[in-house]
N, C-alpha and C positions, 0 to 999 in steps of 0.2 A: 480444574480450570479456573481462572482470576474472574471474579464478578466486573471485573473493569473491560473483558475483552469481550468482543461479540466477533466470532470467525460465520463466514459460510461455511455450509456444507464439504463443498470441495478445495478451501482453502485450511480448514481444519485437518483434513485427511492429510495436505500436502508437508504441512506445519507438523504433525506429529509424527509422520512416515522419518523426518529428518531430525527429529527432535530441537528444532528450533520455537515448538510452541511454549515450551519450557522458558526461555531467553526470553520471549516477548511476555509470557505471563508476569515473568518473576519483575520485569520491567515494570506492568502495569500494576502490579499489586504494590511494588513498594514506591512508587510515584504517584498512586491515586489517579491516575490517567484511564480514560475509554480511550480504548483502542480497537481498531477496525482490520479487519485480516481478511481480504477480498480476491478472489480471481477477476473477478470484473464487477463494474460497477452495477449497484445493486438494482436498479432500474433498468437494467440492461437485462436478465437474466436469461433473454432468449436467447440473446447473440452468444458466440460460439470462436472461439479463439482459438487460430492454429496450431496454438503453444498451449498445452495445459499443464508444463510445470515451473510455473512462478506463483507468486500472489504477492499484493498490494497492501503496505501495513501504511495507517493512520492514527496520528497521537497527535493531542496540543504539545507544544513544545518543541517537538522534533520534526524534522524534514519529512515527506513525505517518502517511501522507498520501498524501492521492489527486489525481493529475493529469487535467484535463479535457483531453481530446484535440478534442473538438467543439464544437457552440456553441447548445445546447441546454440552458439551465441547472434546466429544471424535470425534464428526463430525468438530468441528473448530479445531482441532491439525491435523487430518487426511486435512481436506481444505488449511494449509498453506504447511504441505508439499510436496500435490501436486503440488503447488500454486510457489513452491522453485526449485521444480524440475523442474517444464515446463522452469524457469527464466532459469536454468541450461543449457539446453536443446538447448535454444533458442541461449542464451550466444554461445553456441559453434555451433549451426548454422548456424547465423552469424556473427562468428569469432569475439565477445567478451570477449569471455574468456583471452586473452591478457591485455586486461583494466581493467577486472573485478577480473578475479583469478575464482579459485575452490570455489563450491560451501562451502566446509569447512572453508572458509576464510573468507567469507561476509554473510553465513546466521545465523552467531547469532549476526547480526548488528538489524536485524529485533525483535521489540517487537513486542507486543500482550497486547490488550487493550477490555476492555470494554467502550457500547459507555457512559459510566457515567467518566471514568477516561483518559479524553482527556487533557493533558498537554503539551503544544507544550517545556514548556520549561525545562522539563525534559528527552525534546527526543532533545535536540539540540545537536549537535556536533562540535569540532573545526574542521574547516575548514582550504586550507593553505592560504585564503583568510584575516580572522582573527588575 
């Protein structure tokens, strides 16, 4: 596993069942990127989602994006928006919403992918590092 990635617990399991953790490693290791690989946000850890096969990947540079692991697509749109809401939630718990903005601002930043259409370089973004 990539020193760059930190997975949960059960987004680990979901990532290697499908061998997409591979994709996202080899992404982080030759981009020098932290990367985040989440079922749900990590302050959230009680809450409990009706959908448990997706998860949530996070990189600088790239779009935010969620992989379908199953084949259920009214439980995976129903999973990211709870998934956008808890982000919401949390954001103005503690007091990110300053940095971040409303949730109308930044969640059609996030795609939605199947785990066969993993393209890191169609999810890249200009950065003001760039």
């Amino acid at each position: 596993m990539s020193n760059y990635c930190f997975y949960s617990q059960d987004a680990l399991a979901l990532a290697q069942s499908a061998g997409v953790d591979v994709i996202i490693n080899s992404y982080a290791e030759q981009h020098k990127k932290q990367t985040y690989i989440l079922c749900r946000p990590l302050s959230n850890e009680d809450v409990k989602y009706d959908y448990d096969r997706a998860i949530a990947v996070f990189s600088s540079g790239i779009k935010p994006f969620f992989i379908d692991f199953g084949d259920d697509d009214d439980l995976f749109e129903e999973y990211q928006e709870d998934f956008l809401e808890d982000v919401s939630y949390l954001a103005e718990k503690f007091k990110y919403r300053d940095k971040i903005g409303r949730k109308k601002s930044w969640q059609i930043l996030f795609e939605s992918l199947s785990r066969n259409d993993i393209d890191f370089k169609k999810l890249e973004v200009e950065t003001k590092e760039s």
